[in-house]
N, C-alpha and C positions, 0 to 999 in steps of 0.2 A: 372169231372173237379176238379183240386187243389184247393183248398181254396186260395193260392198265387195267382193263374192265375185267380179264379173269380173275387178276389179283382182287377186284373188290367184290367180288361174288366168294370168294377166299375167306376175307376178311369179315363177308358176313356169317358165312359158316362159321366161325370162329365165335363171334357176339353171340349166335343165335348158339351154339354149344353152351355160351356163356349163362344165358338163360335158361339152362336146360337145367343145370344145375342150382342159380340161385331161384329160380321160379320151378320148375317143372318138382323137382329132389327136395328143394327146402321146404317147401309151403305146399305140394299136394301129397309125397309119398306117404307121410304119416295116417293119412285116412286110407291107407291099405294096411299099414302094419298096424294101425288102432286095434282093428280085434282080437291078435294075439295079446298085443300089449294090455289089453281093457282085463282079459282073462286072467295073464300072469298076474299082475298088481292090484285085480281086484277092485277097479274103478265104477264107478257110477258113471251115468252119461254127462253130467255136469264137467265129472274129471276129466272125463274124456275129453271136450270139448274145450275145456282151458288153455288144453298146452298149446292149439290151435288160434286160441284169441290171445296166448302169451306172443306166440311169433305175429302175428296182426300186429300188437301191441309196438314188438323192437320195429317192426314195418315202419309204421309213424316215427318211431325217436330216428331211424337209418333214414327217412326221407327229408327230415326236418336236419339232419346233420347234415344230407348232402346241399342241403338248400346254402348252408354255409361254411361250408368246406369247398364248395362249389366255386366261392370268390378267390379262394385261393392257391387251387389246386386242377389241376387239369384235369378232366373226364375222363380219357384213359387212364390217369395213374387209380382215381376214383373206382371206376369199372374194376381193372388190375386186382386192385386190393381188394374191394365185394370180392373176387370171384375166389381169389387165395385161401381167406377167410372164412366166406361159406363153405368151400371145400372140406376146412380144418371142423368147422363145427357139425358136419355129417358125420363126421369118422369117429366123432368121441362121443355122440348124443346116445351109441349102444351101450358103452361102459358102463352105467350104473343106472340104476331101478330106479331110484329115490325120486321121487313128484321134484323136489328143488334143483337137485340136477337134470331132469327134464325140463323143467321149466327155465332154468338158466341159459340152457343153448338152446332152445325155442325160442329166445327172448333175442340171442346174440342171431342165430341164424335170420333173423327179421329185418336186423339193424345191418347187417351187413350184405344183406342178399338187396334188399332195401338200396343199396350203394350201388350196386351195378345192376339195377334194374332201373332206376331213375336217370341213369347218366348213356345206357343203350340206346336212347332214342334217339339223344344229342350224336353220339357216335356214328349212327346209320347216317343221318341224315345229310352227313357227309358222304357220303359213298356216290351219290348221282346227283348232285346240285346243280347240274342244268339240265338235267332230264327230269323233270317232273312225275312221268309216270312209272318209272323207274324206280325213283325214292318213295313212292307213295308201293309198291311190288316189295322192296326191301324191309320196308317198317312192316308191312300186312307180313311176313315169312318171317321177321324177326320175333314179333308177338307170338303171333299161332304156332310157328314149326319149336319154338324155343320153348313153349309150353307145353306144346303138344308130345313134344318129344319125350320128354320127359315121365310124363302117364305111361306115354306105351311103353317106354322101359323097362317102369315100375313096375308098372299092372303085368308086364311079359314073365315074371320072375316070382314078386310076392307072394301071390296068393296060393301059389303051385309050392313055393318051398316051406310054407308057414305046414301046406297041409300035409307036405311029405317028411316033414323033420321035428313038428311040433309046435305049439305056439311059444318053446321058450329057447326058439331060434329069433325072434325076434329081434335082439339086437344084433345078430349078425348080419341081419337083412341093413341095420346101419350103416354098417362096413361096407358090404357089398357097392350099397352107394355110394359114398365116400370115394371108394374106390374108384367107381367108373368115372366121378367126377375129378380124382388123380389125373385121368386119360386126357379128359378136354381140357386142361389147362393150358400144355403148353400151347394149342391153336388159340383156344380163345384170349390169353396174353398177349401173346406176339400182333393180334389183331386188332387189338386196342393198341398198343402201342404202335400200330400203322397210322392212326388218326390224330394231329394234333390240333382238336376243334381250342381255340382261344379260352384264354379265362377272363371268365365273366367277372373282371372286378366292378361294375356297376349295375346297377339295378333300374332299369328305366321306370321312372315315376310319374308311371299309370294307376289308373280309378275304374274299377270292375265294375261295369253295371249289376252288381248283386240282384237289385229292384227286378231287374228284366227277364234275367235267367235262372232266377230261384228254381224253377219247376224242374231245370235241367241239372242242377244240383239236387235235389231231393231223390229226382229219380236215379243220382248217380249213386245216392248214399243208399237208396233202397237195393240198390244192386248187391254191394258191400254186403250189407245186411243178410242177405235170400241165399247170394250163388255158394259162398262158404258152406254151405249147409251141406249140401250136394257130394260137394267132393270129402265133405270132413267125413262124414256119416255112411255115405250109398254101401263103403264096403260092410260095414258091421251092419248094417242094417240087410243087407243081403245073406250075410251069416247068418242070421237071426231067422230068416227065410230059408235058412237049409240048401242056401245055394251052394255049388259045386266052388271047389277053385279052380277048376278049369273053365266054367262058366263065367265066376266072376273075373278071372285072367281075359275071355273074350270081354268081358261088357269094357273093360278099364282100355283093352287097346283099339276096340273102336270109338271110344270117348274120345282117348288122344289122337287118335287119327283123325276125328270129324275135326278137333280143335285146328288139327294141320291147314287143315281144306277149307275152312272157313272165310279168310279172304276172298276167296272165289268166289262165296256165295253171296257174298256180301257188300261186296266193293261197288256195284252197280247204287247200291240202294243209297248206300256212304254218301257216295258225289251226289248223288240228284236235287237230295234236300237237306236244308240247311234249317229244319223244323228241329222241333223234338222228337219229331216220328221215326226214324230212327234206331234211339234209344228206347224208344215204348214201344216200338217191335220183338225187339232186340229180350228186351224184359220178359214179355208175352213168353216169346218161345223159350226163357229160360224155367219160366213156370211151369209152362205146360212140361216141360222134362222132368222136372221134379217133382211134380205130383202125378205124374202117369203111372208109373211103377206101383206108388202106395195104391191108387184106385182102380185099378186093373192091372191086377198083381199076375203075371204071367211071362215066359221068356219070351214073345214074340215082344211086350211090352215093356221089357227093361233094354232090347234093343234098339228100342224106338226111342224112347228114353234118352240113351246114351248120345243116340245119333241126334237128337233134336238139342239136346243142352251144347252137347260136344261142338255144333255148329255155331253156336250163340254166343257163349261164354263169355269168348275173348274176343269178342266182336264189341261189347259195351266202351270198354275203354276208346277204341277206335271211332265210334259214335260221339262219345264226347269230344276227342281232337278233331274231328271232323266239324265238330259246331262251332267250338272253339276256332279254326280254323275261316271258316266261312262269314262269322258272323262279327270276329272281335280285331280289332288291328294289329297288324305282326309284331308292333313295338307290346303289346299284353298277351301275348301267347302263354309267355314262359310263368306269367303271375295266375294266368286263368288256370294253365293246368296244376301248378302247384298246388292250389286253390281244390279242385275239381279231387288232386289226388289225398288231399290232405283230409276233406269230406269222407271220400272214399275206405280212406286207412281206419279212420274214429269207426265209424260204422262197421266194418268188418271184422275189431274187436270185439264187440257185443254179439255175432252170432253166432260163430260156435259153440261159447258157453252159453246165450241164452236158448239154444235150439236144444241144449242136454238137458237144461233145466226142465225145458219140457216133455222130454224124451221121459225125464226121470215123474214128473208129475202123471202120465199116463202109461207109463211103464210100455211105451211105444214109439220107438224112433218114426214111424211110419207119419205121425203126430208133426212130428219135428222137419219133415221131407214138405207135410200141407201149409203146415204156420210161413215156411219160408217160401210156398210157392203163391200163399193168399199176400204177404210182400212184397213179393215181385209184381204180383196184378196191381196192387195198389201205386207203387211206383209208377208205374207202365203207365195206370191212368193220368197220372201228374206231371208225366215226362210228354205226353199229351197235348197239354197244355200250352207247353212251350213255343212259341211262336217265332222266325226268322227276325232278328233286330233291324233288316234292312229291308224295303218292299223289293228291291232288286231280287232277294233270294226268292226261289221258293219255299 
């Protein structure tokens, strides 16, 4: 191997570290430490699910600022700053009880994780620009391992120390993270500062066919809506099932490991069609994980579970840039997915807190695990729909 091309397998380790902490630490640990948290402070499932739709919320305001900070600022320094930031707001979000200061850096950890998760793709996609298959291998292990990494961390550590120390160790479980995320900085910095992709001072003014590709929005916004559910809830909802933490420590690190492995499983399906089918595959099988648990409630069944969503998850996103990709001209890429991600972010605030709400209406999360998995089926059918814009595709 070139010393050029080790360095950029380098440098994706580094990104993809990057995302470990503003994706993997910022936006999924909280649905493992939820149930000591829900217990100490004496939350309802509504509450619970806020602090969840507060970080969705900065999600939106961190994606809509990079959109214009973007024009004037370079993606690595972008990246950079997400990852410094988020780091800072893991470490302080254990310091105090109080709903407003949870809610505050829920809201900051959104907006700024939001920063270098929108400007990573830009990043990668420099690393192999005349290898094709290459950058489409980087962008799949930047998504999935950057995610994925992150769960089996979490999931390796939370559930086992909550049960061995108490639930009002729970914000040192903050720290802990915090911490680990100290570790990845200096790689994932220095590797953004390897890349200096241009700044966008213009906007090419393109016209989306909205008319055409509705269904493939709806079903992206259904996804928002559904997958949230899963990761906010499974842990307390498995408490609530008198599961073990060394049980729920297995279910969380084969989740993040299937999220690893997912490209693999998927990448065939990605290239072939340029339909919606796809993403209403994609949807399908996040349903069926989510509702397999609540309707045969069993451990061979939260494995399956685990392994079925875990493959799926972060494969949606991927299905949409793949349509986008096939279907719309490279001068609208950057507007479609904006578009696509902006959908995305609206929706995925509304389901944590509306999935407590109904947790709290039937005084059963298991409720709130079907309602997100009857959304996904219904997306999945609309995403269906969706037809190739060109006869050339299939």
């Amino acid at each position: 191997m070139k010393s050029s091309e080790l360095k950029s397998w380098l440098i994706l380790t580094g990104l993809a570290l990057g995302l470990t902490v503003t994706n993997g630490f910022a936006r999924f640990a909280y649905g493992l430490l939820l149930p000591a948290m829900k217990i100490e402070m004496g939350w309802n499932y509504a509450q619970s699910g806020w602090l969840n739709t507060a970080n969705a919320l900065g999600y939106i305001m961190g994606a809509v600022l990079t959109m214009l900070l973007i024009r004037k600022y370079s993606p690595s320094h972008l990246f950079a700053f997400g990852l410094i930031t988020t780091t800072f707001t893991l470490l302080v979000t254990g310091l105090n009880a109080e709903m407003w200061w949870q809610t505050l850096w829920r809201i900051l950890a959104g907006i700024f994780g939001a920063m270098s998760f929108s400007t990573a793709g830009a990043l990668t996609a420099g690393l192999f620009p005349k290898e094709p298959k290459k950058n489409a291998l980087a962008i799949a292990i930047l998504f999935g391992s950057g995610g994925g990494l992150g769960i089996v961390l979490s999931g390796a550590f939370i559930p086992l120390m909550i049960e061995t120390f108490g639930t009002n160790i729970w914000s040192f479980g903050w720290i802990i993270i915090g911490t680990i995320s100290l570790l990845f900085l200096p790689l994932g910095i220095w590797a953004s500062l390897q890349l200096k992709p241009a700044i966008q001072n213009t906007v090419a003014p393109t016209t989306l066919p909205i008319k055409k590709i509705w269904p493939e929005l709806a079903g992206y916004a259904g996804f928002g809506l559904g997958y949230i559910v899963y990761l906010t809830f499974l842990s307390a909802w498995m408490t609530e099932q008198s599961a073990s933490a060394g049980f729920i420590t297995l279910i969380w690190i084969l989740l993040g490991l299937s999220i690893c492995f997912s490209p693999i499983i998927w990448g065939p399906i990605l290239k072939r069609y340029a339909s919606g089918f796809p993403l209403a595959l994609i949807l399908t099988c996040i349903a069926i994980g989510s509702a397999l648990p609540v309707i045969f409630n069993g451990t061979l069944t939260f494995f399956i579970s685990a392994l079925v969503f875990g493959l799926s998850v972060f494969m949606a996103p991927s299905a949409v840039t793949n349509f986008t990709r096939q279907n719309l001209s490279s001068d609208s890429w950057a507007k479609a997915m904006s578009l696509f991600t902006v959908v995305f972010a609206i929706a995925q605030t509304v389901g944590p807190y509306g999935a407590g709400l109904v947790g709290d209406i039937f005084q059963d999360l298991g409720m709130s695990l079907l309602t997100a998995a009857f959304i996904l089926i219904v997306a999945a059918a609309i995403s269906l729909s969706q037809k190739p814009l060109h006869n050339s595709n299939q």
